[in-house]
VOVEX-599332 format. One line per 3 residues: number of its first residue (from 1); their letters; for each residue x, y, z of C-alpha. Coordinates in steps of 0.02 Angstrom, whole numbers, always signed. Layout:
BEGIN
NUM	A	X/Y/Z | ...
REM end
This chain:
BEGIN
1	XXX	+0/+0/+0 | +71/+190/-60 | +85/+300/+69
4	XXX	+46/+432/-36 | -44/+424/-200 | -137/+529/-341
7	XXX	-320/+527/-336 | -397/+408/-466 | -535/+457/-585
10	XXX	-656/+313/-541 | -662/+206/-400 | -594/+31/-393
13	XXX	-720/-111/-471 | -747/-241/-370 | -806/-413/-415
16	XXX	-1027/-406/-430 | -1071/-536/-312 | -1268/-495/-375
19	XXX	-1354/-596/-488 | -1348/-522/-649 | -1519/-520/-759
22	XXX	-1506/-474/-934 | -1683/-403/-933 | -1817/-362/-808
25	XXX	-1923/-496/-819 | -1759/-601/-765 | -1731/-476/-647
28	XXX	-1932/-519/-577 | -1893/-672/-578 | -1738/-678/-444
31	XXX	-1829/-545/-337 | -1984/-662/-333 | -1892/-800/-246
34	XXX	-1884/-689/-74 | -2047/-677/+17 | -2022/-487/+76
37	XXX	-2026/-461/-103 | -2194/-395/-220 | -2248/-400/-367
40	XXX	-2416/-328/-436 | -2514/-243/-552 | -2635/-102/-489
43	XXX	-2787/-44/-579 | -2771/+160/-606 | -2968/+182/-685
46	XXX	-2962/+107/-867 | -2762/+91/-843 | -2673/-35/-755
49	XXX	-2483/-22/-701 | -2351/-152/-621 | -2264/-110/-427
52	XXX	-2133/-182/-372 | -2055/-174/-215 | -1975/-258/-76
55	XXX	-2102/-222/+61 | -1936/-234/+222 | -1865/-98/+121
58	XXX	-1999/+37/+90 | -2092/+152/+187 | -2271/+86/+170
61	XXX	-2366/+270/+219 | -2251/+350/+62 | -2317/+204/-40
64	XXX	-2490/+230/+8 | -2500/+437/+42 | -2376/+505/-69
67	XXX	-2368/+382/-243 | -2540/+277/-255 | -2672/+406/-190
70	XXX	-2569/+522/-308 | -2580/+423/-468 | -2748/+360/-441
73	XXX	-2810/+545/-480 | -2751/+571/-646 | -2774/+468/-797
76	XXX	-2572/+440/-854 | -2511/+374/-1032 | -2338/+396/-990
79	XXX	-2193/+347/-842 | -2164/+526/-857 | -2325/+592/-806
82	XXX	-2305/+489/-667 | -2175/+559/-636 | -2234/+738/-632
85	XXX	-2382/+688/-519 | -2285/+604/-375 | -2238/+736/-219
88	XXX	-2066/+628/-192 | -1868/+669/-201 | -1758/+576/-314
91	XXX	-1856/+490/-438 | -1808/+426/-619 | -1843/+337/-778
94	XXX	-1720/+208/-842 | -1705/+56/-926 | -1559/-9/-830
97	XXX	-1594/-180/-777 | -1439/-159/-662 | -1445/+4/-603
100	XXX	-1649/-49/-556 | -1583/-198/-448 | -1484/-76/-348
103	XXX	-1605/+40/-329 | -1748/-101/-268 | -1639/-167/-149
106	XXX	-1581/+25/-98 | -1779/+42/-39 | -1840/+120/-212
109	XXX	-2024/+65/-288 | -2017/-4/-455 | -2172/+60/-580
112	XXX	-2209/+9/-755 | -2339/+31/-860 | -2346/-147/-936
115	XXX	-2266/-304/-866 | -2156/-311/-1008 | -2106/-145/-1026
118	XXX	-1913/-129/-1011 | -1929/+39/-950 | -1968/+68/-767
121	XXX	-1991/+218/-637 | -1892/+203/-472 | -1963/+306/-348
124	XXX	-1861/+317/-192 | -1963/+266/-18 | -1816/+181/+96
127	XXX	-1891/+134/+289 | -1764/+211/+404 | -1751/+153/+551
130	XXX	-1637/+265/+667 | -1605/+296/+843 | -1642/+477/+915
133	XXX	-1453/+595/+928 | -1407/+547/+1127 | -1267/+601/+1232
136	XXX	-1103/+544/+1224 | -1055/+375/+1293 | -879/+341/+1283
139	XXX	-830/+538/+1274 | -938/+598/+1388 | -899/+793/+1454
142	XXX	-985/+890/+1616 | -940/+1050/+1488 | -1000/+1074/+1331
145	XXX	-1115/+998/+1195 | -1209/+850/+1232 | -1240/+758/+1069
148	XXX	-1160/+615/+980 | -1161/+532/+815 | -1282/+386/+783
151	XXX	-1282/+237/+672 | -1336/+340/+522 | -1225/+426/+406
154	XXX	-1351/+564/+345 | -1385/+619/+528 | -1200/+642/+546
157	XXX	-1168/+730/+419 | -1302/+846/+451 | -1220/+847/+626
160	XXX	-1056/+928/+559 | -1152/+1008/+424 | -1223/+1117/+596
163	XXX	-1045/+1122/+665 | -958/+1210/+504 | -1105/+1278/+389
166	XXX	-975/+1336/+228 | -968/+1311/+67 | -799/+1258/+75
169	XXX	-837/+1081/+172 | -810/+939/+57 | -899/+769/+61
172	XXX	-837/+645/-42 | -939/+473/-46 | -860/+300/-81
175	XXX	-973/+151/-84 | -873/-10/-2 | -890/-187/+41
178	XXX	-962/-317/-108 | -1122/-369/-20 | -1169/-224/+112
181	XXX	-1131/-89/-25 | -1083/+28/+141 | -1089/+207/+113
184	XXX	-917/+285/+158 | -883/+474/+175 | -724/+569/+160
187	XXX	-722/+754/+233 | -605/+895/+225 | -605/+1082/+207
190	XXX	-570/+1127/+15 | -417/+1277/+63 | -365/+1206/+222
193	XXX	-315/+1016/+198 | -161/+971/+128 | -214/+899/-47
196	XXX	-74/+756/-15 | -171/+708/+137 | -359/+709/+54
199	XXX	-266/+591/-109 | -188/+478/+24 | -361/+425/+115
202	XXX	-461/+426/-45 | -346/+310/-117 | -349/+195/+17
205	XXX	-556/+186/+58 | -575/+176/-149 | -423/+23/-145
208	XXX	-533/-52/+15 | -604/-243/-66 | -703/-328/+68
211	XXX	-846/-420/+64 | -928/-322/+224 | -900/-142/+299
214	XXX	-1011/-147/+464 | -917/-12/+552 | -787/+138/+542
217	XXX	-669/-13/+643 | -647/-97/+483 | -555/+52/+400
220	XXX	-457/+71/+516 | -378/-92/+519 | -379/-90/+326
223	XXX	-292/+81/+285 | -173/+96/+399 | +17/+134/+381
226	XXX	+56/-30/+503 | -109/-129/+545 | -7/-259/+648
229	XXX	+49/-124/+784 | -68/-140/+929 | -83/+71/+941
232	XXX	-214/+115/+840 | -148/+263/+695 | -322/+331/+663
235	XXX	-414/+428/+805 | -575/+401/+808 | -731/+501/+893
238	XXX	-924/+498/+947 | -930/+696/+965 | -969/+808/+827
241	XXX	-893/+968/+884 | -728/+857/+912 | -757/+813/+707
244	XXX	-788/+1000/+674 | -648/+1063/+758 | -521/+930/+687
247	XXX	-589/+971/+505 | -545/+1177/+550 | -356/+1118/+582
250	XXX	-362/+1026/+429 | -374/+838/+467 | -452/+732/+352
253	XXX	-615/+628/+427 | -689/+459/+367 | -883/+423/+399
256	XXX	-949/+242/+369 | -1149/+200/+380 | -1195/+104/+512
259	XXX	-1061/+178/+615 | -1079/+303/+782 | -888/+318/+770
262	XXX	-802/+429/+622 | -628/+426/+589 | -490/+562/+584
265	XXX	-329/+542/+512 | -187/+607/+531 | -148/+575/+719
268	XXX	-26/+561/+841 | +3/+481/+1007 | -11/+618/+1116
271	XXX	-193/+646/+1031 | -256/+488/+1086 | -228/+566/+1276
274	XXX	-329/+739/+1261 | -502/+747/+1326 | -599/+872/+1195
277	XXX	-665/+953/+1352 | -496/+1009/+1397 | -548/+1160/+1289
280	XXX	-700/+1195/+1381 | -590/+1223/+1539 | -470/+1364/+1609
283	XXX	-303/+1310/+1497 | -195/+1284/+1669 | -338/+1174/+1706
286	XXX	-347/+1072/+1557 | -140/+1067/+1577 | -119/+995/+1762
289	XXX	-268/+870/+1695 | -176/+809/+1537 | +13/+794/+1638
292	XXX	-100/+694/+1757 | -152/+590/+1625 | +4/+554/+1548
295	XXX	+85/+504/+1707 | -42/+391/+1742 | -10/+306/+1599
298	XXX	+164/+292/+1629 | +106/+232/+1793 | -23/+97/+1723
301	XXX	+119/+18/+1625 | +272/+38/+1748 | +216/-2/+1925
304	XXX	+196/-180/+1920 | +353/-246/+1811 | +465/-128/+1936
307	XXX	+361/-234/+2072 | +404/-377/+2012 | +588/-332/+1965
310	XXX	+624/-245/+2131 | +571/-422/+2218 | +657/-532/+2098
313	XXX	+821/-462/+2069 | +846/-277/+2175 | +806/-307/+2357
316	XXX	+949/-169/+2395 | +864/-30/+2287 | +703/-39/+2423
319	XXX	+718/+47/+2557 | +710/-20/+2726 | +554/+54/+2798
322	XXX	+468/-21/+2657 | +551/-172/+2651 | +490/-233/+2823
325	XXX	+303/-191/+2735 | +344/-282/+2582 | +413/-441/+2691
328	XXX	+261/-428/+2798 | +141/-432/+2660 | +238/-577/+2576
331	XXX	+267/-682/+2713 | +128/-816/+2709 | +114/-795/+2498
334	XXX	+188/-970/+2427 | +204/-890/+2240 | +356/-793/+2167
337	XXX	+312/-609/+2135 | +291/-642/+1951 | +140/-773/+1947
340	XXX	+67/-655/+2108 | +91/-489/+1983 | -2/-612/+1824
343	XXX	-124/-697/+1942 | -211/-517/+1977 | -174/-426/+1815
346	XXX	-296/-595/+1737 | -403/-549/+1881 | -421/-376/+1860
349	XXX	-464/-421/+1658 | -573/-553/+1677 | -679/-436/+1798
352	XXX	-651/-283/+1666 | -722/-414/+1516 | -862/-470/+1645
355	XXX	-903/-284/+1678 | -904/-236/+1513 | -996/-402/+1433
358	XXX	-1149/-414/+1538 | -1282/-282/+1565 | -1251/-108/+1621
361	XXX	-1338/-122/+1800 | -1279/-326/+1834 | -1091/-270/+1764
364	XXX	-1070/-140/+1887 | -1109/-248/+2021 | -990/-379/+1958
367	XXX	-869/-253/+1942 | -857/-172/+2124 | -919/-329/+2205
370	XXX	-813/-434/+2118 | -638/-322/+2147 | -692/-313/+2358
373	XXX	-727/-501/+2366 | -587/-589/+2239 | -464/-431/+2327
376	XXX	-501/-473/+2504 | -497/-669/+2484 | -332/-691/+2402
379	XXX	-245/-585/+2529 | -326/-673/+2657 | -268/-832/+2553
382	XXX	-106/-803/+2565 | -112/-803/+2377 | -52/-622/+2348
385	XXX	+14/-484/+2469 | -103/-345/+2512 | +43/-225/+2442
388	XXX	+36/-275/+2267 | -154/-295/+2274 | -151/-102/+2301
391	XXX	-50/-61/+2155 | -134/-156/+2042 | -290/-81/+2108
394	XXX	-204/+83/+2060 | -140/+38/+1887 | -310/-4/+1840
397	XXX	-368/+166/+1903 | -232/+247/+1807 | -274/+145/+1646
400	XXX	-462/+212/+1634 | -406/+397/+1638 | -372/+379/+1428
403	XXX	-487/+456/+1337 | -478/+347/+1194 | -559/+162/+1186
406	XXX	-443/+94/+1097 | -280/+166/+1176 | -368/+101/+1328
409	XXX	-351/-53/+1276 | -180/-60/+1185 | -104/-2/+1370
412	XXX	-184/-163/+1455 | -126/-274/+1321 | +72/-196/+1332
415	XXX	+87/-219/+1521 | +124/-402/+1499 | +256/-398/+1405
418	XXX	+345/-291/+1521 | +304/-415/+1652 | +382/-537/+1563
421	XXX	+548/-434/+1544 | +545/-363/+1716 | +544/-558/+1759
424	XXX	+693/-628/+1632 | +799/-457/+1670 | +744/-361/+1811
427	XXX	+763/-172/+1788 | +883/-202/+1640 | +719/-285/+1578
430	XXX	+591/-140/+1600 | +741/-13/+1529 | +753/-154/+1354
433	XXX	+555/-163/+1359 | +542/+21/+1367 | +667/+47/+1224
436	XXX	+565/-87/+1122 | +413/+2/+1156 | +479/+191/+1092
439	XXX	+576/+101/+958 | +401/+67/+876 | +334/+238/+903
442	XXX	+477/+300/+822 | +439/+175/+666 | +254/+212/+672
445	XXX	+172/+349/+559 | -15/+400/+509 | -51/+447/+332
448	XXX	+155/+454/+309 | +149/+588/+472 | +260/+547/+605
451	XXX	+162/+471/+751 | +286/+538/+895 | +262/+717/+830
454	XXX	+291/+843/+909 | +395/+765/+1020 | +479/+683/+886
457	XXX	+517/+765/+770 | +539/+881/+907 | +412/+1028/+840
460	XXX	+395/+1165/+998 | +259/+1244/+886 | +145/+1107/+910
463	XXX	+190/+1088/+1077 | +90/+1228/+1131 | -64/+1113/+1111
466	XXX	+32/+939/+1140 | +61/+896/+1328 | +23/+1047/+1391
469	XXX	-128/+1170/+1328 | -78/+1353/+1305 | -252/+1497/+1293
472	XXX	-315/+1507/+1151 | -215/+1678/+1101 | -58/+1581/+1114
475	XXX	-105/+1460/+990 | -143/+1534/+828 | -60/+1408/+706
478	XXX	-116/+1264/+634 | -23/+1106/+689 | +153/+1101/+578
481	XXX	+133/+903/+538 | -25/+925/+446 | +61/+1044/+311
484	XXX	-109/+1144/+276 | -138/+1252/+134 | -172/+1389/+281
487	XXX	-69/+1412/+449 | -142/+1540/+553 | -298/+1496/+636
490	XXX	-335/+1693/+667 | -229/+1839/+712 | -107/+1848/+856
493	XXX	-125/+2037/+863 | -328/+2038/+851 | -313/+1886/+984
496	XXX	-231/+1977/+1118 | -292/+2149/+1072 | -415/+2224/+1222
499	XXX	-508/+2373/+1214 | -569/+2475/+1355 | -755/+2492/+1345
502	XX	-752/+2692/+1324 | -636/+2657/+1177
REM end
């Protein structure tokens, strides 16, 4: 897969896995062998036409209110008069046999004056079925706006349609996957977005050949720069105004239907640790909570291999108030401090899965009731020492302060390796581990963007909004890595410019 590429005048063909009639009574035919599927001729006064339709598909009141009561008035001779008589969007006359299976299984109604007529009027009455715009779920904020994208790509676009009402937002739609025919939108801001960046992701979702695109996940593991690497290269969000304001620095974003999640690309790994409503809140507020963040990660991933190293290999780097604790606690505990550290890390997971598998009221209780009573009995056990019980405890905490899902879950899964070095090696092991680890950072890279930036490359201009969040009037470029046709966000002068109200 290019890294970069030139944007291709027609999208990729894929093999037709449909059935492929050569005319429509073939076409009749193949539709007739569902049961959702009719086929009829209606009397219109002296005239009779043919409707077809597959009745899971259309909206029965537009059938009824809007196209029969409607043509039963006049007297037609022509698919055309029809045509003019019916109050609906998006309705036309072909004799496509192909482009009519498409359309019939897209929700359209199927009209012809004769039942051997090769010509046909498709009049467009699809049954949606949505869910209502909630709150956010997994990027939930105390401050700020309280809706999130739902399952239907329409509704999300109109979403960020709200967010950034200009001309100069571009939607580009891609239809993927051989048998679910999945709707996939590309957006950017024509002006702003570096045209290398929109020809990179429209060349990948075009070059996408699967047989089923279910959700925005899919893409991700398909078009990115190293889909083995457990971080995830593509950030992805439930928020609109998170979408909006991503698309004003110039980031590309991917939208897939069915999906409550969109895509934006590029990103980097400090990204993945910013809570949008860090710019709701006071920026020295929004700084102390992002340091704590990132130290908690560090945290999450450290604490238990140095545990276990410390025990193992480096009794003379504890010191000797705690080392009377530690021998204490691990006096009556049979197991070496590696299968103690593994026996509660599974422990921890297999309550975190149980949590997050069963239903929302039942996993809570597993979850708190679970932790006391598993906790309490394996220290009483002997099995594991209260001290380590508390850290792990701890590193758990520290691991749910991501933002991101997915990181989330990438910083579980790399704690056990580390485990496993802190055992072989001891310190030398977490110090090798660690290298590993920012070794394939360093290698990493979204859209061809380095995935380290700005720390490395080291860019101090993006670092303004990277670790730490500077006020607004401090931060009037657009981030350096994305290379946009347009830097400054708005004035420095005009941004720190006050006037006295007698002025």
């Amino acid at each position: 897969m290019k890294l970069f590429g030139k944007k291709k005048s027609a999208q990729k063909k894929q093999s037709n896995t449909l059935l492929e009639p050569s005319n429509i009574i073939e076409l009749i035919d193949i539709c007739n062998t569902s049961n959702d599927f009719l086929h009829f001729k209606e009397p219109i006064k002296k005239q009779k036409i043919w409707i077809s339709f597959y009745k899971s598909l259309i909206d029965t009141e537009i059938l009824h209110r809007d196209i029969l009561e409607n043509i039963q008035e006049y007297k037609h001779y022509s698919l055309e008069e029809i045509k003019e008589s019916i109050p609906v969007e998006k309705v036309l006359t072909t004799k496509d046999v192909k482009k009519m299976q498409t359309k019939l299984l897209r929700g359209y109604i199927l009209i012809r004056l004769d039942e051997y007529d090769q010509q046909g009027l498709l009049i467009n009455a699809p049954l949606k079925k949505t869910r209502n715009v909630s709150v956010p779920e997994v990027e939930f904020s105390v401050i700020g706006p309280k809706e999130a994208f739902i399952e239907s790509i329409d509704t999300n676009l109109n979403l960020v349609r709200h967010h950034l009402p200009i001309p100069e937002l571009m939607i580009k739609e891609v239809k993927v996957g051989r048998l679910t025919k999945s709707k996939v939108a590309v957006l950017y801001i024509e002006g702003i977005a570096n045209e290398e960046n929109i020809n990179t992701v429209m060349q990948r979702v075009e070059d996408i050949d699967i047989d089923h695109l279910i959700d925005s996940s899919y893409i991700t593991q398909i078009i990115a720069d190293n889909p083995k690497s457990p971080f995830p290269q593509l950030l992805d969000t439930e928020r609109p105004d998170r979408t909006a304001a991503v698309l004003a620095e110039g980031k590309i974003v991917i939208m897939a239907d069915g999906s409550p999640h969109v895509l934006i690309a590029p990103a980097n790994l400090t990204e993945f640790f910013i809570s949008f409503e860090d710019y709701f809140l006071n920026p020295f507020i929004a700084s102390a909570f992002r340091i704590i963040r990132f130290f908690s990660v560090i945290f999450s991933i450290l604490v238990t291999p140095i545990y276990v190293a410390a025990l193992t290999y480096h009794y003379e780097l504890i010191p000797k108030d705690l080392m009377g604790t530690l021998i204490t606690s691990r006096e009556v505990v049979p197991l070496p401090p590696i299968l103690e550290a593994v026996f509660l890390e599974l422990t921890i997971e297999l309550l975190r899965e149980a949590g997050a598998r069963l239903p929302t009221k039942v996993g809570q209780t597993i979850g708190i009731v679970g932790g006391i009573v598993i906790g309490t009995a394996s220290v009483e056990a002997g099995l594991t020492s209260n001290v380590l019980l508390i850290l792990i405890a701890l590193a758990a905490l520290a691991s749910f302060t991501t933002p991101v899902y997915q990181m989330s879950n990438t910083i579980r899964l790399i704690r056990f390796p580390f485990l496993i070095f802190a055992y072989l090696f001891g310190m030398l092991g977490v110090v090798l581990g660690f290298c590993f680890l920012i070794t394939h950072l360093l290698r990493l890279s979204s859209l061809g963007r380095p995935f380290l930036e700005p720390i490395y490359p080291p860019r101090l201009k993006d670092m303004k909004d990277a670790i730490i969040r500077l006020p607004f009037s401090r931060n009037t470029k657009r981030p350096v890595q994305l290379q946009t046709q347009q830097t400054e966000k708005y004035s420095y002068k005009k941004a720190t410019k006050k006037k006295d109200i007698d002025e």
